[in-house]
C-alpha positions in Angstrom: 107.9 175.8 50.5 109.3 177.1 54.3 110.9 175.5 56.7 108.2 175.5 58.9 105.7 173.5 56.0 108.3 170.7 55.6 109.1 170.1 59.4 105.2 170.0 59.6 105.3 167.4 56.6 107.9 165.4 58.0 106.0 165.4 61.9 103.1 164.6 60.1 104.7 161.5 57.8 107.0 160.3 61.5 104.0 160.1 63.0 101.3 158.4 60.3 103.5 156.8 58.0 104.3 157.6 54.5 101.7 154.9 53.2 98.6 156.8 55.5 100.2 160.4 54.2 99.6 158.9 50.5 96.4 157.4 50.9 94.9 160.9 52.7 96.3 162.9 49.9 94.5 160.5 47.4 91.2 161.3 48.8 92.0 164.4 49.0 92.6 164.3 45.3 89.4 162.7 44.3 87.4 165.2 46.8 88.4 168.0 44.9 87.6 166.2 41.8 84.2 165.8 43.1 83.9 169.2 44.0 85.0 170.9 41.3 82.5 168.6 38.9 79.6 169.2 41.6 80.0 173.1 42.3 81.5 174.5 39.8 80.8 172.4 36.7 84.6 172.1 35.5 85.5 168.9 34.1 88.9 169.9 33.0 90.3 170.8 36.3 88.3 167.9 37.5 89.8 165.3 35.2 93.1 166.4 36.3 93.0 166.0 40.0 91.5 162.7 39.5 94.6 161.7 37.6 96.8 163.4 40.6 94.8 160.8 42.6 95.4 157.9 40.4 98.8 158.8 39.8 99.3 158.8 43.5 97.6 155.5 44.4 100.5 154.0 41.7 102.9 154.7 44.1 104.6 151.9 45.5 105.7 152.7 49.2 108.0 150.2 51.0 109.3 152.3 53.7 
């Protein structure tokens, strides 16, 4: 990861909160869950960025 990817990260996290940074990449996770079952018929990769998602939604943020 570069320098420039992390200060982009952190702007992005200062400015939406770590919660909203979470929940977007949660979506994010199921979309390409979606995607890869709808276009390309591949449950397997599928399967596991749905568990990324869930995985992610356990998070507990109290910053």
């Amino acid at each position: 990861m570069t320098k420039e990817y992390m200060d982009g990260l952190e702007a992005f996290v200062d400015k939406l909160t770590l919660a909203a940074v979470l929940e977007m990449l949660e979506r994010i996770c199921h979309k390409k869950a979606e995607n890869l079952r709808t276009h390309w018929k591949d449950e397997t990769s599928a399967k596991l960025w749905d568990k990324a998602a869930r995985q992610i939604e356990q998070i507990d943020i109290d910053v």
